[in-house]
C-alpha positions as CSV (number, residue, x, y, z in Angstrom):
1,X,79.2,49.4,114.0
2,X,82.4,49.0,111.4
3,X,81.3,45.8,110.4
4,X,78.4,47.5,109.0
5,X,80.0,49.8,106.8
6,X,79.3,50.4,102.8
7,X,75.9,48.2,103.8
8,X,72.8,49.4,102.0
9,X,69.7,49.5,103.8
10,X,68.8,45.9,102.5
11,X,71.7,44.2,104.2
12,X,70.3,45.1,107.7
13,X,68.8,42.7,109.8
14,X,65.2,43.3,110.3
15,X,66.3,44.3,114.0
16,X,68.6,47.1,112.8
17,X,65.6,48.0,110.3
18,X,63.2,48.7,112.7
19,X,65.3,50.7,114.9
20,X,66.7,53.1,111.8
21,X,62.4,53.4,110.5
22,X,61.4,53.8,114.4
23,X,63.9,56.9,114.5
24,X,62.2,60.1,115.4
25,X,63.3,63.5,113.6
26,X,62.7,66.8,114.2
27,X,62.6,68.8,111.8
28,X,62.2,72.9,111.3
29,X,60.2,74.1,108.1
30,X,61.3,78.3,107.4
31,X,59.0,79.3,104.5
32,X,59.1,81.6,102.6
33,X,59.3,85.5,103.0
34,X,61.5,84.8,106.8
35,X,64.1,87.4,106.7
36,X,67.5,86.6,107.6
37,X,67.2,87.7,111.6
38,X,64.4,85.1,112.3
39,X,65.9,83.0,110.6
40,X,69.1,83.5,112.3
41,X,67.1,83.2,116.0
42,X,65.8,80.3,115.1
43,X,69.4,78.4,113.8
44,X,70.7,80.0,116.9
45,X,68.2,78.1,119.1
46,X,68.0,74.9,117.5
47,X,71.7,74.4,117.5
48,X,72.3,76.1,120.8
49,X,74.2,72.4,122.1
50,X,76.8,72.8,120.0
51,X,79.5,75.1,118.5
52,X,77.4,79.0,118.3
53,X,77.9,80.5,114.6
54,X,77.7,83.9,114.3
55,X,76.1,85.3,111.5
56,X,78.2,85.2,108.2
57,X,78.8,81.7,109.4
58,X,75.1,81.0,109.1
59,X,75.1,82.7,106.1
60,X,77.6,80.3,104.7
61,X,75.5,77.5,105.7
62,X,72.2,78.8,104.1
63,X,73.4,80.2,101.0
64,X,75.7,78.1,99.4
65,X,76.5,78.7,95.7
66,X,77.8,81.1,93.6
67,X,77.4,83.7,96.3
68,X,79.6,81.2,98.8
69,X,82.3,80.3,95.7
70,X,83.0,84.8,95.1
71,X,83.2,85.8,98.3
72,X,85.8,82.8,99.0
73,X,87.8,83.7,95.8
74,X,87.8,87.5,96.6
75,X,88.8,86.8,100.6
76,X,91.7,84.6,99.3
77,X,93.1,87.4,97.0
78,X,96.4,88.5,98.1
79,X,95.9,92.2,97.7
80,X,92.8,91.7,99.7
81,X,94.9,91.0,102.5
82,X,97.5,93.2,101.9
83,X,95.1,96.4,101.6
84,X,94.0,94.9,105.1
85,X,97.4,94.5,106.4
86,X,96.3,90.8,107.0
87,X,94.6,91.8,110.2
88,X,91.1,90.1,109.4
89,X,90.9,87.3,110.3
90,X,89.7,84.1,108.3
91,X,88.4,82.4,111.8
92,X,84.6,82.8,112.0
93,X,84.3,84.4,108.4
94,X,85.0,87.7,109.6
95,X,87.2,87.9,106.1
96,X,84.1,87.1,104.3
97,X,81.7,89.0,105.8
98,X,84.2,92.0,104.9
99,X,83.4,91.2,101.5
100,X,80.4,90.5,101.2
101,X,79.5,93.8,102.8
102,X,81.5,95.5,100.0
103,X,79.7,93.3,97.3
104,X,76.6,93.9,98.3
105,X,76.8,97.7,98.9
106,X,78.3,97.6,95.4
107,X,75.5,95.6,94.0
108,X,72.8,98.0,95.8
109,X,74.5,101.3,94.6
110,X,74.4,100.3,90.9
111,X,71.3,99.4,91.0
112,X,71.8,95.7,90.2
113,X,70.1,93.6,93.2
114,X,66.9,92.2,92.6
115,X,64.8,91.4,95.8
116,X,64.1,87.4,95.4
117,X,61.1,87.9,97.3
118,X,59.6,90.3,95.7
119,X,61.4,90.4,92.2
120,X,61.8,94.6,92.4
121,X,65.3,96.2,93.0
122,X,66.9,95.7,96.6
123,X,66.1,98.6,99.0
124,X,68.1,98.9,102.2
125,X,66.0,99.1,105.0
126,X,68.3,99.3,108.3
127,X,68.5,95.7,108.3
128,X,71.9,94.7,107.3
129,X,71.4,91.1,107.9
130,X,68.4,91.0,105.3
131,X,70.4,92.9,102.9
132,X,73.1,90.9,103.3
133,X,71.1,87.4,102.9
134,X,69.3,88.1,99.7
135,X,72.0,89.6,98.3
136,X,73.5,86.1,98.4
137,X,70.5,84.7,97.5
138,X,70.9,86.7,94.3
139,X,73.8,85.8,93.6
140,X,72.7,82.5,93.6
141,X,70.1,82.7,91.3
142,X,72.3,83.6,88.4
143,X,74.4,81.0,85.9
144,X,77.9,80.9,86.9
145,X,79.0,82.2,83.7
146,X,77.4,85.5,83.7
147,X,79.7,88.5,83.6
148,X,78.4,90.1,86.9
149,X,80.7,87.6,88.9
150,X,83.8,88.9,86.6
151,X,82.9,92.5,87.0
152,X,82.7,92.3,90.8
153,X,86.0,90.5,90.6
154,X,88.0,93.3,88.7
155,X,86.1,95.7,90.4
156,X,86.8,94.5,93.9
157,X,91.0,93.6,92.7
158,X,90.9,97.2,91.6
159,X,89.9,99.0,94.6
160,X,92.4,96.8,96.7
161,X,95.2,97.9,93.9
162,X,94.8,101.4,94.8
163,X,94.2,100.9,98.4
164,X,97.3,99.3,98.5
165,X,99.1,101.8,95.9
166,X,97.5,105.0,97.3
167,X,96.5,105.1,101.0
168,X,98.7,105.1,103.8
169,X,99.5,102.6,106.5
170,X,96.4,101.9,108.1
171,X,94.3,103.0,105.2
172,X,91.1,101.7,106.1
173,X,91.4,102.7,110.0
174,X,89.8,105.4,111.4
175,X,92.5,108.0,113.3
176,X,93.2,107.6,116.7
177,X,95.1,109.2,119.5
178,X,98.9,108.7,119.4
179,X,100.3,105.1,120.6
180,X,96.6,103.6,120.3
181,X,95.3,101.5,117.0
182,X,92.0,101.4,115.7
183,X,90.7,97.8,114.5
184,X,89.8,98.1,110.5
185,X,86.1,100.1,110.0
186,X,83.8,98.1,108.0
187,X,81.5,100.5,106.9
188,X,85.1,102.7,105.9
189,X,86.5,100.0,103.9
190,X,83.0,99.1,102.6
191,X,82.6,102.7,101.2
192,X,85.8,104.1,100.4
193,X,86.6,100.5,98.5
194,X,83.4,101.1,96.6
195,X,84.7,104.3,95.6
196,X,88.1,102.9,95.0
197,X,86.3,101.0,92.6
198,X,84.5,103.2,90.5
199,X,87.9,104.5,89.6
200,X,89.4,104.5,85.9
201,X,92.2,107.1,86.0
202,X,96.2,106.4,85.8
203,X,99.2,109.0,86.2
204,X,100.2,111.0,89.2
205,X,98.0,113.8,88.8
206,X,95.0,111.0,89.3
207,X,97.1,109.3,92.3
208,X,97.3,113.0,94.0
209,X,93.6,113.5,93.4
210,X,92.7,109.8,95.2
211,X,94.7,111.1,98.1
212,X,93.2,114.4,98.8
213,X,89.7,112.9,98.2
214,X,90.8,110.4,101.1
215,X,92.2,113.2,103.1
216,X,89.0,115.1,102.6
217,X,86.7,112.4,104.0
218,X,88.8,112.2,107.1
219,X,88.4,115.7,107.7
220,X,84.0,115.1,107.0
221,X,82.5,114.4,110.2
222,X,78.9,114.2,108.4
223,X,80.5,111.0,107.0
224,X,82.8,109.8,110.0
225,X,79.8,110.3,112.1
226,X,78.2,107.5,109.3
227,X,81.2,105.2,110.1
228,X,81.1,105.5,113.9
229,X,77.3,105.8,115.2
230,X,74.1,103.9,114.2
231,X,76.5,102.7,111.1
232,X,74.0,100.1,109.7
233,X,71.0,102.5,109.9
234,X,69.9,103.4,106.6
235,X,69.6,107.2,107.6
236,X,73.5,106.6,107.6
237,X,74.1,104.5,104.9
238,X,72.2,106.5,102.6
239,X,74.0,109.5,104.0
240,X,77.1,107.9,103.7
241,X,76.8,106.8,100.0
242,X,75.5,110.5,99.2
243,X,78.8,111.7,100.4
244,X,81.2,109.4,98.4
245,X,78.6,109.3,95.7
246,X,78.8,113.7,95.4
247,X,82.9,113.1,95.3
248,X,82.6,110.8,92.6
249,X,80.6,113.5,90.8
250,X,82.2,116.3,91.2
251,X,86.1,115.1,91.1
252,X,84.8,113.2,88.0
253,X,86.7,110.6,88.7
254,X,84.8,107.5,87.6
């Protein structure tokens, strides 16, 4: 219907009218507390005739704002993709969802999330996808100009920096046997990158420390046992953050 475009309502015929008011919609109403997985199930099964999203993707669609605008900015970064050897992917968000992992375990570990559902700080429960959501939703609740976004910004630029300066090829890939090549480990780059960014030191004596601390958590199989079984369990990831958490301590290094 060409002929009938940049028409307002009002320029219909009473035919075309009736057929537009006659229209049936269905529509699905998710109140308030739903956490991200029902949520997700129930996206999944309404729009199960078209193209399936996986999760970040619904994320993207649910949660756009400020969360939407840094996680974009930080994926486009070119030492982002450098630290990652440009082997994420942008296709499906898989880039994003990278980052966002990092932000949000960032956020939780300084004790900056606020739950929007329940206006107390952010606990991780084992649900990723939960933790995930609301730390978006979050996000999204503050004005654009507040300095959090900025601080996340430099920190996140920082820890690529020394990622890129300090680790070798492969950084954020678990070892593997000769000949074979490990895809990037989330929770790894998640971790060790929050580390990366609680860093302040310059010089070589501070390079050679970063490297041993990286050499030493390669050698800790309390925390590649984190990285590699039940990762998103939040017996691991609290044992995971304890670990990085004691080298930050004791090497003094933030």
């Amino acid at each position: 219907l060409k002929d009938k475009n940049g028409s307002r309502f009002a320029d219909l015929t009473p035919l075309e009218q009736n057929k537009i008011e006659d229209c049936s919609l269905t529509l699905h109403v998710i109140k308030a507390p739903t956490s991200d997985r029902v949520t997700f199930d129930l996206f999944d099964r309404v729009n199960r005739g078209g193209t399936r999203l996986n999760n970040q993707e619904m994320r993207n669609a649910l949660y756009q704002g400020n969360a939407t605008k840094l996680i974009n900015r930080l994926a486009e970064k070119e030492v982002f993709v450098e630290a990652t050897e440009g082997s994420i992917p942008d296709n499906h968000m898989k880039d994003r969802y990278l980052v966002l992992r990092f932000t949000a375990f960032y956020l939780w570990q300084q004790h900056i999330t606020i739950d929007p559902d329940t206006h107390e700080p952010l606990d991780y429960r084992s649900n990723v996808e939960d933790f995930l959501g609301k730390t978006m939703r979050f996000l999204n609740q503050l004005e654009p100009e507040n300095g959090l976004f900025k601080e996340l910004d430099n920190r996140f630029t920082r820890a690529m920096e020394l990622a890129i300066q300090l680790l070798p090829s492969g950084g954020f890939r678990l070892p593997s046997s000769p000949g074979k090549k490990r895809p990037i480990n989330m929770a790894f780059f998640e971790s060790f990158s929050y580390l990366l960014s609680r860093l302040n030191g310059e010089g070589e004596q501070f390079h050679r420390q970063v490297q041993d601390t990286y050499m030493q958590l390669m050698c800790n199989d309390a925390y590649l046992d984190s990285l590699t079984r039940s990762v998103d369990s939040g017996k691991q990831t609290y044992k995971r953050y304890e670990i990085i958490n004691r080298l930050i301590h004791e090497l003094n290094l933030c």
